[in-house]
C-alpha positions in Angstrom: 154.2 19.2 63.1 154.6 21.6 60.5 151.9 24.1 59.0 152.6 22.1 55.6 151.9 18.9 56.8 148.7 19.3 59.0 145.7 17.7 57.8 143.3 20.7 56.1 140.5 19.7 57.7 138.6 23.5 56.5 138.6 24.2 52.9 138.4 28.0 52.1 137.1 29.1 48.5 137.0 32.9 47.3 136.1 34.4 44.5 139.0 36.8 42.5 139.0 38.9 39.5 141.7 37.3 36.9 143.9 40.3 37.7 144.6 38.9 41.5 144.6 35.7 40.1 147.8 36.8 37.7 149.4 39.1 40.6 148.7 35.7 43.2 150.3 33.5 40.6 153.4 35.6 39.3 154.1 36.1 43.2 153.7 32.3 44.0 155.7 31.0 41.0 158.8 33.6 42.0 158.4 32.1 45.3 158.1 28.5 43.9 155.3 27.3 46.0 151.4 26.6 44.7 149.1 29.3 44.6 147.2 27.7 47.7 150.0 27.5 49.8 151.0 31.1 48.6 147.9 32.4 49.7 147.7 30.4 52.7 150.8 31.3 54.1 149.9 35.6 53.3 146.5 35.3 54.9 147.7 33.4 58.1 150.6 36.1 58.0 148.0 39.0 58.0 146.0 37.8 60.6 149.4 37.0 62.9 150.1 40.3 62.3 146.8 41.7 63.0 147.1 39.8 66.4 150.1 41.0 67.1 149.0 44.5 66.9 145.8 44.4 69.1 147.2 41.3 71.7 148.0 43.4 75.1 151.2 43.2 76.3 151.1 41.7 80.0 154.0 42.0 82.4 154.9 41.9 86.1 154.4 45.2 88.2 158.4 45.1 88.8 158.9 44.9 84.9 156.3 47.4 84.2 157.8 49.8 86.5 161.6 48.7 84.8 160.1 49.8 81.3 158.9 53.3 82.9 162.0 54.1 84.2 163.9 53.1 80.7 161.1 55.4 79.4 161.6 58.4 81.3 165.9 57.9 81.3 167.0 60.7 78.8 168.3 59.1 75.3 171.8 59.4 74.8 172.8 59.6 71.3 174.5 56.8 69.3 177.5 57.7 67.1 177.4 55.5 64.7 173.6 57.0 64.0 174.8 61.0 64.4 177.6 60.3 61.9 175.6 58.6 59.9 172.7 61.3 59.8 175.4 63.8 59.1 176.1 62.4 55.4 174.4 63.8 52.6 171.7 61.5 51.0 172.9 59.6 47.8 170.7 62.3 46.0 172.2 65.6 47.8 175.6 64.2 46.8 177.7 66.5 44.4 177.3 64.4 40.6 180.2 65.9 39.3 182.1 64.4 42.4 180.6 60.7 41.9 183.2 59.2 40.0 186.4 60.9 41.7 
């Protein structure tokens, strides 16, 4: 069952200055969903991401020992990422040469 259609069994209120309430609202309305489920869905989002950040990461001793040696292989370069290093940013570029 989707997020959508579980029952909301735990009502949350907060209190916002009218400024987040605008900012909230513009956002939800470009996204065409209701403020709640707006703000829902970027507070479940936050704490995912929160948990994703301190959750350990547990593997076997044979695949921790595969990661180490990918770690400690020298890096070999890619070309596509050396050529693509080797341009000029948009803003280095010569103007005067833009519209040749």
């Amino acid at each position: 069952m989707s997020r959508i259609a579980e029952r909301k069994d735990h009502p949350l209120s907060m209190r916002l200055p009218d400024a987040d309430i605008a900012v909230i609202d513009r956002a939800a309305s470009l996204r065409g969903r209701s403020r709640t489920d707006f703000v829902r869905e970027a507070a479940v989002r936050a704490a995912e991401d929160v948990l994703m950040e301190t959750v350990p990461i547990r593997m076997s001793a044979d695949g921790f020992d595969a990661f180490l040696k990918t770690l400690s292989t020298p890096a070999s370069a890619v070309p596509e990422m050396v050529e693509l290093l080797r341009r000029p940013a948009p803003w280095e570029q010569d103007v005067s040469k833009a519209g040749e």
